[in-house]
C-alpha positions as CSV (number, residue, x, y, z in Angstrom):
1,X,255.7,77.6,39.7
2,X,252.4,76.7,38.2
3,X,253.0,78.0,34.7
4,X,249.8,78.3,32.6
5,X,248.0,79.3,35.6
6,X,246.6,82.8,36.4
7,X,247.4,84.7,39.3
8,X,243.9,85.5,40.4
9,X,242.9,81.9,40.4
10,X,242.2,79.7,43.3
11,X,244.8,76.7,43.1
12,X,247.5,79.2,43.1
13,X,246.8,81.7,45.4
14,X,246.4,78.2,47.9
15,X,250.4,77.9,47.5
16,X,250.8,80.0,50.9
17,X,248.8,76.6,52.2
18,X,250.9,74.3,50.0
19,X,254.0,75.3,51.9
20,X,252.6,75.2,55.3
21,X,251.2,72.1,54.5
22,X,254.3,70.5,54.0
23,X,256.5,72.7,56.2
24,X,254.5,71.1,59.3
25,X,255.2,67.5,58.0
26,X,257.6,65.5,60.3
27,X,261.1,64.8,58.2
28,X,260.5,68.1,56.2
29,X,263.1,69.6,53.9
30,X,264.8,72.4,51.8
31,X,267.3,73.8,50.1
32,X,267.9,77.6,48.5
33,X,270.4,78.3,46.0
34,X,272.0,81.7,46.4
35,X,274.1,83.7,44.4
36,X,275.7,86.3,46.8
37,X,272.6,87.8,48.0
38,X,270.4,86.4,45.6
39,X,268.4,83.6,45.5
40,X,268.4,81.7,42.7
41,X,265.9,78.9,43.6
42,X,264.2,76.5,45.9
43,X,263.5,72.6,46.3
44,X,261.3,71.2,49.2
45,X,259.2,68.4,50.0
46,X,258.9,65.8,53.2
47,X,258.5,62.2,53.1
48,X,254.9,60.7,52.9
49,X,252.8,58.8,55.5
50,X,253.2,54.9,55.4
51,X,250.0,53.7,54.3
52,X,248.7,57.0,52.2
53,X,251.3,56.3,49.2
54,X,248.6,58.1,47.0
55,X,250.7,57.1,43.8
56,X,249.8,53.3,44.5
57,X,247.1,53.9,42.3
58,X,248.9,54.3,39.3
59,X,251.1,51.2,39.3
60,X,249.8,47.5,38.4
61,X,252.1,46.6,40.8
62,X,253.9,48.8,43.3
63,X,257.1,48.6,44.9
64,X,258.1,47.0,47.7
65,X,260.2,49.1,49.0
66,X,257.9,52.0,49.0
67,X,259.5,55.2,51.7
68,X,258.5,58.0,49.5
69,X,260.0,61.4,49.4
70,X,257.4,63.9,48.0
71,X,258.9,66.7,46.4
72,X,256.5,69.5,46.3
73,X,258.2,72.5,44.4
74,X,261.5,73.1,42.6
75,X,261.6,77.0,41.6
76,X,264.6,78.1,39.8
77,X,264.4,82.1,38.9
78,X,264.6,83.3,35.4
79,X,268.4,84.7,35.4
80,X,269.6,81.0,37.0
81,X,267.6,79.1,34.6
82,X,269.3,76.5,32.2
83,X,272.2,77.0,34.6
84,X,272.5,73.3,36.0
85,X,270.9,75.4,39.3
86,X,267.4,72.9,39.5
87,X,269.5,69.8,38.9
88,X,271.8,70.9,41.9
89,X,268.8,71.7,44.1
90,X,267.4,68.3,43.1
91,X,270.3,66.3,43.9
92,X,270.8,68.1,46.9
93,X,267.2,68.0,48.1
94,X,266.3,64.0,47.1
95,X,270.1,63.1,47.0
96,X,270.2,62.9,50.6
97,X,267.6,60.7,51.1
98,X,267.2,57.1,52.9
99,X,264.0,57.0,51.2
100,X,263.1,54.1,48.2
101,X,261.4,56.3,45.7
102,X,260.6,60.2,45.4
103,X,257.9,61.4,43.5
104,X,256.4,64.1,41.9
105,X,253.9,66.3,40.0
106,X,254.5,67.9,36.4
107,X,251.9,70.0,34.9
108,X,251.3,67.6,31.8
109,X,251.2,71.2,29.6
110,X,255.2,70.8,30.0
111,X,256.5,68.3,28.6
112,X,260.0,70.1,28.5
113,X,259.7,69.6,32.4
114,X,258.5,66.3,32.4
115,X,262.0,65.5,30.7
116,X,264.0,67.1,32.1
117,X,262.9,64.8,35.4
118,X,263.2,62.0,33.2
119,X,266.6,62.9,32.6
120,X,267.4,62.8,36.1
121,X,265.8,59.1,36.2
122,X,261.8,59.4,36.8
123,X,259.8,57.9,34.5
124,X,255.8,58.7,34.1
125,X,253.6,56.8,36.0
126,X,249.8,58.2,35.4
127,X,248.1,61.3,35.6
128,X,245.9,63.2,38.4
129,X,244.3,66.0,38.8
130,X,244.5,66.1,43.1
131,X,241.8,69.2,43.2
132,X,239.1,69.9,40.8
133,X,240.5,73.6,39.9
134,X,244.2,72.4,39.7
135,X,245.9,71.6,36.2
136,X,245.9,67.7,35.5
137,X,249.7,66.8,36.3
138,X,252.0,63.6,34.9
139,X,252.3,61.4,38.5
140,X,256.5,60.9,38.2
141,X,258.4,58.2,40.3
142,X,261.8,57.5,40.8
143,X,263.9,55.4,42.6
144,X,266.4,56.0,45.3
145,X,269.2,56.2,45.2
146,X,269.6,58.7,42.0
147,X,271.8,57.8,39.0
């Protein structure tokens, strides 16, 4: 999940809080891939709060349709990888949806990531770092419904 970062520090030993965090939001969401009894990967994320559409920030001029889907973590396991497996957990996750836009974070140290999304239909808006010990991460926005 956060490749590039070490186990032992802070930011990622906080992902036990990341998925409480957004397991506890209202409108919450996820999908596991299985093969037989394996797991091959996971998508989740929640819609944000009216009003606290952090990404504003980035955009000279912001949508106005603007119910966002936040999706927080896509994990595909290394056997299922290059498989099609996080494009069908994407599209199954944000294809759903009755929001306007999902967005996202990309650690800007992949840029094989970042288009891969693109491929999908996001496009870069900015870049953030949301906590000071976290890796600075391309801010990535796409509209609803998917191509």
């Amino acid at each position: 999940m956060y490749s590039g970062v070490t186990e032992d520090e802070e930011f990622r030993q906080r992902f036990p809080w990341f998925v409480d965090h957004w397991g506890g939001h209202p409108g919450f969401s996820c999908v596991i891939a299985r093969d037989g009894d394996e797991v091959a990967g996971f998508a989740y994320g929640a819609p944000g709060t009216e009003g606290r559409e952090w990404w504003r920030k980035h955009l000279d001029e912001a949508p106005e349709r603007a119910r966002t889907f936040h999706l927080s973590e896509l994990m595909v396991r290394e056997p299922w990888r290059k498989t099609g497996t996080a494009e069908l957990l994407h599209r199954t996750l944000v294809g759903t949806r009755e929001d306007d836009l999902a967005v996202l974070l990309v650690d800007v140290t992949h840029p094989k990531v970042q288009a891969l999304y693109e491929s999908w239909g996001y496009r870069k808006v900015g870049e953030d770092q949301p906590f000071p010990d976290s890796p600075v991460f391309a801010v990535m926005m796409a509209e609803l419904p998917l191509p």
